[in-house]
Gaussian input, Z-matrix of N, CA and C with variables (Angstrom, degrees):
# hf/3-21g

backbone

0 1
 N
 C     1     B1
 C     2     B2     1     A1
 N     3     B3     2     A2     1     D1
 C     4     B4     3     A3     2     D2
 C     5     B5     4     A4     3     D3
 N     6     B6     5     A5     4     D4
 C     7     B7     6     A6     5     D5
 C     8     B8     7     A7     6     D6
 N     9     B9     8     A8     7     D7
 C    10    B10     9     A9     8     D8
 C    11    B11    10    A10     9     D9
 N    12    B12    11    A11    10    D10
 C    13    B13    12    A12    11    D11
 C    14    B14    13    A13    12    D12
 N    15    B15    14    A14    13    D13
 C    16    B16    15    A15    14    D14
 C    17    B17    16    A16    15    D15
 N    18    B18    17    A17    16    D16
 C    19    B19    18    A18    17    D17
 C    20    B20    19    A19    18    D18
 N    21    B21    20    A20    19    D19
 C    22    B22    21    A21    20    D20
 C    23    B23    22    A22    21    D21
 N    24    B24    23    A23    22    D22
 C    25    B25    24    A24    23    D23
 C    26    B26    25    A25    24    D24
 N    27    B27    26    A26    25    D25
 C    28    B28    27    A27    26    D26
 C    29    B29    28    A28    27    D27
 N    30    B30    29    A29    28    D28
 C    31    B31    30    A30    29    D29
 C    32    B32    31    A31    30    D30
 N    33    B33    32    A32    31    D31
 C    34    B34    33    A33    32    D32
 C    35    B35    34    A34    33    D33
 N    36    B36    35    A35    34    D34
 C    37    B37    36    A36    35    D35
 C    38    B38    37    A37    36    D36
 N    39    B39    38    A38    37    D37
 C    40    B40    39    A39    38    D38
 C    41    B41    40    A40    39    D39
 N    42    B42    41    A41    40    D40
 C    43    B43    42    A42    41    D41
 C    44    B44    43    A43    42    D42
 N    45    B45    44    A44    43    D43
 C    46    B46    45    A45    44    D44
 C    47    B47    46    A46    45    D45
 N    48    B48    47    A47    46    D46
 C    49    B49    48    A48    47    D47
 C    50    B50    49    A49    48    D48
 N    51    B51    50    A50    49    D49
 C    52    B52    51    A51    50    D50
 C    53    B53    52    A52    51    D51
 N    54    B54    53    A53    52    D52
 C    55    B55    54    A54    53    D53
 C    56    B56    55    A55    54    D54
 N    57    B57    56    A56    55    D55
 C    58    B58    57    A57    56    D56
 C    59    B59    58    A58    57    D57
 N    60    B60    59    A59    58    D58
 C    61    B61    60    A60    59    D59
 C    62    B62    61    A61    60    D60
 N    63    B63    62    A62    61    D61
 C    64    B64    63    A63    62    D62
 C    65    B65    64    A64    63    D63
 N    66    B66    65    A65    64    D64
 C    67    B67    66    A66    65    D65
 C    68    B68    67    A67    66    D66
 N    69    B69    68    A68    67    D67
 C    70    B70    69    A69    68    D68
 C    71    B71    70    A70    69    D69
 N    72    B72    71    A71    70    D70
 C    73    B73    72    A72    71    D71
 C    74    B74    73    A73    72    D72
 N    75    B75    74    A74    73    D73
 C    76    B76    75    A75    74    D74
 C    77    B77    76    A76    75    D75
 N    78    B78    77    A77    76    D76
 C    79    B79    78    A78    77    D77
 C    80    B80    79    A79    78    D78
 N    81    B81    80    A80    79    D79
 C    82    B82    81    A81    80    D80
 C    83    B83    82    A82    81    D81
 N    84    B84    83    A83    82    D82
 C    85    B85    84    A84    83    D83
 C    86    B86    85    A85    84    D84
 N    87    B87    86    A86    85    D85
 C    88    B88    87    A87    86    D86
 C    89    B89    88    A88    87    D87
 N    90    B90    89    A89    88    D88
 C    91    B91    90    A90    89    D89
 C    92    B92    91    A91    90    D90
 N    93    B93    92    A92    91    D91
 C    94    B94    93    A93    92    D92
 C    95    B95    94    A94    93    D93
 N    96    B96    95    A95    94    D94
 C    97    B97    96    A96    95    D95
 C    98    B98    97    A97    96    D96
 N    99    B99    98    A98    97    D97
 C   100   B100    99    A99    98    D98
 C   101   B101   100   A100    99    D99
 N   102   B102   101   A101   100   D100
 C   103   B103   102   A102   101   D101
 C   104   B104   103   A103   102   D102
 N   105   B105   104   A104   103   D103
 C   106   B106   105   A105   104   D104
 C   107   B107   106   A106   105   D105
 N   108   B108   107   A107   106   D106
 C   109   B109   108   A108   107   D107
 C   110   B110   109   A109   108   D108
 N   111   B111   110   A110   109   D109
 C   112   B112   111   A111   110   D110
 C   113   B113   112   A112   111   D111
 N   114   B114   113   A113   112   D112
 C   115   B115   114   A114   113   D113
 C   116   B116   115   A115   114   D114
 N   117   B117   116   A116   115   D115
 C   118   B118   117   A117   116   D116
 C   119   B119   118   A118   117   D117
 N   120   B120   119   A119   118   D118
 C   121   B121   120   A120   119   D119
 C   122   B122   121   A121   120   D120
 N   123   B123   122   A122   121   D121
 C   124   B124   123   A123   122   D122
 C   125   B125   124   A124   123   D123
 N   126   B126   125   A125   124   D124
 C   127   B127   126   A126   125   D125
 C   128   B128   127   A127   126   D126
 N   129   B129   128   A128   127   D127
 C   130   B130   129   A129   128   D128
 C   131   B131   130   A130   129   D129
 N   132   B132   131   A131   130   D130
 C   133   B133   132   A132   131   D131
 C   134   B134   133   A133   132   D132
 N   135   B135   134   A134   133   D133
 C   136   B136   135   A135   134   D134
 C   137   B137   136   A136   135   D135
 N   138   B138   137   A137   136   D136
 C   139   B139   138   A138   137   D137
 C   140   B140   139   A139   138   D138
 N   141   B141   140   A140   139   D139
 C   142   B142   141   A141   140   D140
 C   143   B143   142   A142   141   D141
 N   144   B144   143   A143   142   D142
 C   145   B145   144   A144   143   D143
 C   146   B146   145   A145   144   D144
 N   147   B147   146   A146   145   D145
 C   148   B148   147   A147   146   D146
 C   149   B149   148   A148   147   D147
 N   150   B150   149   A149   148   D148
 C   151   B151   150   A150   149   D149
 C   152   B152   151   A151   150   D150
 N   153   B153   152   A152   151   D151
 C   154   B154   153   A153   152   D152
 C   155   B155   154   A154   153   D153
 N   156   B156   155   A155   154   D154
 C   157   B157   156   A156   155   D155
 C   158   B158   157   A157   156   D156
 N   159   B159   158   A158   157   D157
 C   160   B160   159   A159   158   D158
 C   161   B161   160   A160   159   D159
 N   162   B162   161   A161   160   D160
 C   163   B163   162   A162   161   D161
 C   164   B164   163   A163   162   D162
 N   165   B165   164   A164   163   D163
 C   166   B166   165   A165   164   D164
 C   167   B167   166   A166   165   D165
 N   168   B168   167   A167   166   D166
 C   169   B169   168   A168   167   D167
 C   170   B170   169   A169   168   D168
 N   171   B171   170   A170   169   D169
 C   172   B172   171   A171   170   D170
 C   173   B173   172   A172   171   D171

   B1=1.4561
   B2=1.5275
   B3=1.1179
   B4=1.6939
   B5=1.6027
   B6=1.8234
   B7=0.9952
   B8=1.5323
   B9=1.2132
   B10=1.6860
   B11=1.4672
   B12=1.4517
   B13=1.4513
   B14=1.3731
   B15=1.0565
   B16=1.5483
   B17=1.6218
   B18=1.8177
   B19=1.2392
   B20=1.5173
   B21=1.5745
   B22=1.2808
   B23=1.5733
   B24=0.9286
   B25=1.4005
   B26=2.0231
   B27=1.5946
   B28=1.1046
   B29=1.5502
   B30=1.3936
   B31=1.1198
   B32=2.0106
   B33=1.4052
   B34=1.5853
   B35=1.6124
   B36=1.1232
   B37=1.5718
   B38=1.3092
   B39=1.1907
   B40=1.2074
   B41=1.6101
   B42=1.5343
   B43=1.3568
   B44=1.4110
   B45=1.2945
   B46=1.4683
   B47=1.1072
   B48=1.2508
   B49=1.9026
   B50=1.5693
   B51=1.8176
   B52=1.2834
   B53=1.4957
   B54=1.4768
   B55=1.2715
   B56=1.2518
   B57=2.0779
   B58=0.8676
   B59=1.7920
   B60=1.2695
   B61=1.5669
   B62=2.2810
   B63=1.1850
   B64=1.5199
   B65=1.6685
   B66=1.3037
   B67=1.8208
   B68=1.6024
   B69=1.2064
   B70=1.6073
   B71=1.3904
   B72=1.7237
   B73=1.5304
   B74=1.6291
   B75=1.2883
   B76=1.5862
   B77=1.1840
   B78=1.2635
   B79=1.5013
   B80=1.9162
   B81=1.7200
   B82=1.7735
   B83=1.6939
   B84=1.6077
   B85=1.3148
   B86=1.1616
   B87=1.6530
   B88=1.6718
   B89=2.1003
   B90=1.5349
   B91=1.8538
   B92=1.4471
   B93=1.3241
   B94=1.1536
   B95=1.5323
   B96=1.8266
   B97=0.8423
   B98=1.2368
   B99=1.5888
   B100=1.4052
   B101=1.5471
   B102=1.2156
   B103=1.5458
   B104=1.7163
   B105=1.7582
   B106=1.9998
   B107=1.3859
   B108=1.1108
   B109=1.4724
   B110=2.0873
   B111=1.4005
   B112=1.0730
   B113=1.8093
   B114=0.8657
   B115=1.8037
   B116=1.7526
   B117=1.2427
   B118=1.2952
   B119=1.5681
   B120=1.2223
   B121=1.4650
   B122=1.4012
   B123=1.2340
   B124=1.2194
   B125=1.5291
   B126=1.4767
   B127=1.7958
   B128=1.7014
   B129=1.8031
   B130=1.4371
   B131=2.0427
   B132=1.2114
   B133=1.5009
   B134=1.4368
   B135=1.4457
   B136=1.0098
   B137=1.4821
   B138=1.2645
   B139=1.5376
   B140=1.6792
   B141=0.9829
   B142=1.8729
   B143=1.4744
   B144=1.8530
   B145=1.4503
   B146=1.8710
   B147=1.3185
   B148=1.7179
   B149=1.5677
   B150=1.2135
   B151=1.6822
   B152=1.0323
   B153=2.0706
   B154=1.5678
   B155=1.9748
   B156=1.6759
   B157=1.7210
   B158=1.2133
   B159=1.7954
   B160=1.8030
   B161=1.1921
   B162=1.3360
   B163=1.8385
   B164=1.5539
   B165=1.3870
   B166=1.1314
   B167=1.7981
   B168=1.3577
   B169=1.7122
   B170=1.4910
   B171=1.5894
   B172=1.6025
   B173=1.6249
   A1=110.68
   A2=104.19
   A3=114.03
   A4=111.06
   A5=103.23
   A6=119.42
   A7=134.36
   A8=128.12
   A9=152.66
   A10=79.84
   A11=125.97
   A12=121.57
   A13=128.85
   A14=112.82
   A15=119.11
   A16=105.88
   A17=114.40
   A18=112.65
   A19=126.40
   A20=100.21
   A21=129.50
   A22=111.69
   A23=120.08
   A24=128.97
   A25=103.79
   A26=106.14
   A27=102.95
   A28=84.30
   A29=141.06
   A30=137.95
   A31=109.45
   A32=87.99
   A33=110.54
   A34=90.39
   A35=118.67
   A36=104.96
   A37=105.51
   A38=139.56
   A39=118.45
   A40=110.85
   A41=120.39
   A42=122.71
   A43=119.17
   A44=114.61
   A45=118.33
   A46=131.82
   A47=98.10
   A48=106.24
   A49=143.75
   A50=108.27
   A51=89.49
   A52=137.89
   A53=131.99
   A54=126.24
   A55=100.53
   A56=116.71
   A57=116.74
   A58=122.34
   A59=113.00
   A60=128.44
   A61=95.45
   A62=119.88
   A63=95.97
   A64=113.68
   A65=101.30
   A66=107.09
   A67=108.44
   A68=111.98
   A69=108.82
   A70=118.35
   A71=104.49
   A72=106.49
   A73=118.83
   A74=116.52
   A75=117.10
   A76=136.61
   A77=124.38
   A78=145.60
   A79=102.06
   A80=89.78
   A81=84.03
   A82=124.82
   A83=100.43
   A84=105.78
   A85=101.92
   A86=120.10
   A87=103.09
   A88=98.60
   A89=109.74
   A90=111.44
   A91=100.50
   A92=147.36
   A93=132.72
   A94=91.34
   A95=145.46
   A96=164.42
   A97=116.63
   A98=102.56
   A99=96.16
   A100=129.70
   A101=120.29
   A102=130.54
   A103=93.10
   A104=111.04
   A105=90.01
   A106=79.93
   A107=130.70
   A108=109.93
   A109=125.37
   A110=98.16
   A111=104.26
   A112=125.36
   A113=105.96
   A114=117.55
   A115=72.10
   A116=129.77
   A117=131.84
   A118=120.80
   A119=135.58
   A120=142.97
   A121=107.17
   A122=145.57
   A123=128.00
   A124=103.42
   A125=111.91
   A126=115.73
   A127=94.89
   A128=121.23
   A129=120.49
   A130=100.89
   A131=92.60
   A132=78.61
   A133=113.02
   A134=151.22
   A135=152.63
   A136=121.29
   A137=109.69
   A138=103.91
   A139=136.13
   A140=104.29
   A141=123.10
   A142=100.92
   A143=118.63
   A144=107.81
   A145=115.49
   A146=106.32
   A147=97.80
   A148=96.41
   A149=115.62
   A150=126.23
   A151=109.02
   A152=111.00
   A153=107.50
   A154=111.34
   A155=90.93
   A156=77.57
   A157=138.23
   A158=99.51
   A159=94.70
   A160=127.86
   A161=98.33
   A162=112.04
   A163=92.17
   A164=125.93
   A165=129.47
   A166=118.99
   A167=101.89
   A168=97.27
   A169=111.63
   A170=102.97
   A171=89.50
   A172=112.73
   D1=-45.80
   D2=176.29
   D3=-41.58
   D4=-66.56
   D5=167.58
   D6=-46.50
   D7=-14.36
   D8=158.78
   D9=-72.43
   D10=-105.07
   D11=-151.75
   D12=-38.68
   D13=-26.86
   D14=-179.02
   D15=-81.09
   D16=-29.35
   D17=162.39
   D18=-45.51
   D19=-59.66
   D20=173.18
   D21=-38.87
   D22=-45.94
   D23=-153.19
   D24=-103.46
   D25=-9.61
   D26=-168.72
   D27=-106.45
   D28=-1.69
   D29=-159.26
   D30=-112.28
   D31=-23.58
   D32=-177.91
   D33=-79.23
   D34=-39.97
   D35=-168.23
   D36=-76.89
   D37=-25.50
   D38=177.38
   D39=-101.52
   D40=40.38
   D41=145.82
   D42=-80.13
   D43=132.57
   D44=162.51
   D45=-81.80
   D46=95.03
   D47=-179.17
   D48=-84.99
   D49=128.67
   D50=-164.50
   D51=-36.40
   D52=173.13
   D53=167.53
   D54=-104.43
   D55=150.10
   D56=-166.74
   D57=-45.51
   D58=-44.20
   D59=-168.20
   D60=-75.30
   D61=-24.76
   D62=167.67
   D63=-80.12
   D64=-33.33
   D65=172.67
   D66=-52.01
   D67=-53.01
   D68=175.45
   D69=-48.94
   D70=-52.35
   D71=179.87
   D72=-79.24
   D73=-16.08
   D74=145.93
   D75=-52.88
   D76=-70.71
   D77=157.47
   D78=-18.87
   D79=-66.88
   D80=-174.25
   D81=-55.93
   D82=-20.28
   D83=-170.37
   D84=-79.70
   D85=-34.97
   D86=-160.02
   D87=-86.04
   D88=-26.13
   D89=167.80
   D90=-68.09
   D91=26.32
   D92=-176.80
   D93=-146.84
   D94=3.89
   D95=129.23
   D96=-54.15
   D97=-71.20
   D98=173.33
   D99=-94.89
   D100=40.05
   D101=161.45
   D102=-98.61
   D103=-34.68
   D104=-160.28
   D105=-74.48
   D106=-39.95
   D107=-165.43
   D108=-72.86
   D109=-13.72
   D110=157.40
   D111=-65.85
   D112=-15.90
   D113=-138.80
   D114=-117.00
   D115=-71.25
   D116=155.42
   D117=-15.25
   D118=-66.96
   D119=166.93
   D120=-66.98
   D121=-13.03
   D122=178.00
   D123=-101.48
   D124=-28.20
   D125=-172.98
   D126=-64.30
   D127=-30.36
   D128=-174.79
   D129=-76.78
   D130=-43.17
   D131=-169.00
   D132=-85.01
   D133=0.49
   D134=119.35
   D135=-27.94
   D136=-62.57
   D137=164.57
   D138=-77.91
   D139=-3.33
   D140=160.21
   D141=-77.90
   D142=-67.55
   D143=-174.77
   D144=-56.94
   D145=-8.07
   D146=-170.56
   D147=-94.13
   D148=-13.74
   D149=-170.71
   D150=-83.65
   D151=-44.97
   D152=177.15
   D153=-66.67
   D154=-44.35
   D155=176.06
   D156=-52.29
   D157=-18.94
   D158=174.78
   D159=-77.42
   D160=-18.12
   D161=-178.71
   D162=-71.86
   D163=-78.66
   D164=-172.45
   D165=-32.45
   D166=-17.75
   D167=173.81
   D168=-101.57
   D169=10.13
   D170=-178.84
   D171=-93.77

């Protein structure tokens, strides 16, 4: 087990990790991804529920 962690830990160090200012400009890109795509799935299901209600009043 020892031997796993020390793997672990010798394997983490040679990740290259973002710098704070690309994490910011990452982060915003992928919350600014997933809002169009939010905004996207609700513009579809808004217009399906107004589609089913019209059927339903005929």
């Amino acid at each position: 087990m020892v031997g796993f962690l020390k793997g672990v830990h010798h394997e983490l160090r040679k990740v290259t990790w973002l710098t704070k200012d690309e994490l910011i400009k990452k982060s915003g890109v992928v919350a600014g991804i997933v809002g169009i795509f939010t905004f996207l799935v609700w513009v579809v299901d808004s217009g399906l529920g107004a589609l089913a209600a019209l059927f339903m009043n005929i």
